[in-house]
PALUM-666318 format. One record per residue: y, x, z of N, C-alpha, C in turn; residue number from 1; chain. Coordinates in Angstrom, 2 decimals, decimal comma. Example, Ala and Ser with C-alpha at 12.3 -4.5 7.8 and 13.67 -1.06 7.14 Angstrom:
2
ATOM     n_y     n_x     n_z    ca_y    ca_x    ca_z     c_y     c_x     c_z   n chain
ATOM   -5,69   13,19    7,80   -4,50   12,30    7,80   -3,30   13,20    7,80   1     A
ATOM   -2,25   12,85    7,08   -1,06   13,67    7,14    0,03   12,90    7,87   2     A
END
This chain:
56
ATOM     n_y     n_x     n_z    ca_y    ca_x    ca_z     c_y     c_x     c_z   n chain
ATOM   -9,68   33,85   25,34  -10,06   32,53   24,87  -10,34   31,66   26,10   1     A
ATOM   -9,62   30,12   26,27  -10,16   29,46   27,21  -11,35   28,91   27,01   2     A
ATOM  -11,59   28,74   28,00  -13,04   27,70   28,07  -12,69   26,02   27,63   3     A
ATOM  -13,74   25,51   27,06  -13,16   24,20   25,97  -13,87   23,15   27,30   4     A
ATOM  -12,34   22,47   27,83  -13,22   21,59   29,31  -13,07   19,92   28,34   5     A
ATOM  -13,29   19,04   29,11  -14,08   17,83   28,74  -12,84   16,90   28,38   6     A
ATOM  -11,50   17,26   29,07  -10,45   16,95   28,21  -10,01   17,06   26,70   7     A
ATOM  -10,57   18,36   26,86  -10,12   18,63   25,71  -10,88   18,14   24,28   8     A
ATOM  -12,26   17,70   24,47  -12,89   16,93   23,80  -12,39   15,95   23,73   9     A
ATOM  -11,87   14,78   24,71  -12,12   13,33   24,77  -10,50   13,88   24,12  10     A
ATOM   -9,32   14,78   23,61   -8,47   14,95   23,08   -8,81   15,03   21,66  11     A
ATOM   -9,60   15,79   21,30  -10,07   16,10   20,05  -10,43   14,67   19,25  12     A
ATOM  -11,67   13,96   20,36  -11,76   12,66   19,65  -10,78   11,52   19,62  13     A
ATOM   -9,93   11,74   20,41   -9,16   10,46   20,47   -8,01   11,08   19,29  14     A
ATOM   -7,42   12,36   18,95   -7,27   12,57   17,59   -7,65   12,66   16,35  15     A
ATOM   -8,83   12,43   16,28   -9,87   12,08   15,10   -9,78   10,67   14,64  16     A
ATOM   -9,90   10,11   16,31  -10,03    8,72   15,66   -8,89    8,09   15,01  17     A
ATOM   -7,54    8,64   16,09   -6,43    7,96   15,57   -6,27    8,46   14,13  18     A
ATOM   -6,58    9,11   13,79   -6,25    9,77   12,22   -7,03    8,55   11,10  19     A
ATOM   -8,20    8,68   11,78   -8,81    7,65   10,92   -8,60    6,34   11,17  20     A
ATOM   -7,92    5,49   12,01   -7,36    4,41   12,35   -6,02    4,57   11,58  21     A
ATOM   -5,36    5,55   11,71   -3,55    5,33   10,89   -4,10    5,54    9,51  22     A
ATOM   -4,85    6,42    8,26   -5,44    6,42    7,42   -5,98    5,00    6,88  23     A
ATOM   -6,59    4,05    7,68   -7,47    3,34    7,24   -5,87    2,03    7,10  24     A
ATOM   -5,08    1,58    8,32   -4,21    0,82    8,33   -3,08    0,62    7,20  25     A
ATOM   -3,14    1,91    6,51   -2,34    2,86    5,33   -2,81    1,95    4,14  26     A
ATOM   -4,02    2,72    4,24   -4,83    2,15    3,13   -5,04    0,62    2,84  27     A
ATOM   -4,98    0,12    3,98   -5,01   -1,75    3,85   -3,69   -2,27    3,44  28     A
ATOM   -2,56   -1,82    4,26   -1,44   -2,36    3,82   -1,08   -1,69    2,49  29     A
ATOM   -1,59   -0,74    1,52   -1,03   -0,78    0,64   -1,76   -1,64   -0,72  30     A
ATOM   -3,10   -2,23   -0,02   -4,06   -2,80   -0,78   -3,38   -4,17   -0,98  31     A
ATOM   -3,20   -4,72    0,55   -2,72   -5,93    0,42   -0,89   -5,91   -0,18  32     A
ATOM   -0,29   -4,54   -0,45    0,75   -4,67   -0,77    0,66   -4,88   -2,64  33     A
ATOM   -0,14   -4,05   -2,69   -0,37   -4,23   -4,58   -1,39   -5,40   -4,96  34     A
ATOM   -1,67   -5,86   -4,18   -2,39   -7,49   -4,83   -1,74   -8,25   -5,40  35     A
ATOM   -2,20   -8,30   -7,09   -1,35   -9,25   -7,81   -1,43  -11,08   -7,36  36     A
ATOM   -2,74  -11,01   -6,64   -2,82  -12,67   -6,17   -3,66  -13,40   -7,32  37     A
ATOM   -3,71  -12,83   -8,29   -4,13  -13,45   -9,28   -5,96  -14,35   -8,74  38     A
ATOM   -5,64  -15,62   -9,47   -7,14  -16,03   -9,20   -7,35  -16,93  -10,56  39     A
ATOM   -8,55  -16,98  -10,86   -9,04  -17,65  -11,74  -10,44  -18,79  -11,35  40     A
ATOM  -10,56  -19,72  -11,93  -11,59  -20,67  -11,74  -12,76  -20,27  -12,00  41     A
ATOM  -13,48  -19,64  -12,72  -15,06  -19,17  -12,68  -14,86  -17,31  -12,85  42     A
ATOM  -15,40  -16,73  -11,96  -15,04  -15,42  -12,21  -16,04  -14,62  -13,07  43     A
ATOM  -16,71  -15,65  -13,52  -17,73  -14,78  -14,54  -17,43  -14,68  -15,98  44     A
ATOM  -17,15  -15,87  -16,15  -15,97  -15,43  -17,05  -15,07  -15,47  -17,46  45     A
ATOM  -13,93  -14,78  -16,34  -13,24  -13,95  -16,49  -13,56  -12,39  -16,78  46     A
ATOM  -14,83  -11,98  -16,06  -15,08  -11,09  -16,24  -15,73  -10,71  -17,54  47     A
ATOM  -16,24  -11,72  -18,53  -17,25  -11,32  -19,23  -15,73  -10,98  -20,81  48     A
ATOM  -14,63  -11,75  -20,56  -13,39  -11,19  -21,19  -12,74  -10,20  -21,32  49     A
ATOM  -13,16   -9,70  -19,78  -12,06   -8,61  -19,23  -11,33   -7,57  -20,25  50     A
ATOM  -12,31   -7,11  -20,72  -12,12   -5,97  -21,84  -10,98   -6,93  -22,96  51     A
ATOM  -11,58   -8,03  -23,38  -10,89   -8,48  -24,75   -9,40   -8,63  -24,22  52     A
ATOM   -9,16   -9,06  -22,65   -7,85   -9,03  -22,27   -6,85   -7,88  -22,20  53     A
ATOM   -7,57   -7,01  -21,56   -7,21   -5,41  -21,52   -6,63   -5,13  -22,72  54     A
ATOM   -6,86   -5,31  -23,77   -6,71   -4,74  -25,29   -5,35   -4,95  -25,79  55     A
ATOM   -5,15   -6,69  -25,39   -4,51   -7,57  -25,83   -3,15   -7,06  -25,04  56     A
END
């Protein structure tokens, strides 16, 4: 077994992070890819509908 030197950490983290940096970039562009855009003028109620729309 080698001995774990200080490279090999600042390797470990700089693959951690990138994982969680390409993960997170993933996750945004597919957020902003499925946004219907939709907006409405008072969002309260819209929301207080929501359900009766859902149905419909």
């Amino acid at each position: 077994m080698t001995e774990i030197k200080g490279w090999h950490v600042l390797a470990g983290f700089g693959a951690a992070f990138g994982i969680i940096i390409a993960v997170n970039l993933t996750l945004a562009y597919k957020a902003v890819q499925t946004f219907p855009g939709l907006e409405v003028k008072n969002s309260y109620v819209a929301g207080q509908v929501f359900d009766e729309n859902r149905i419909a």
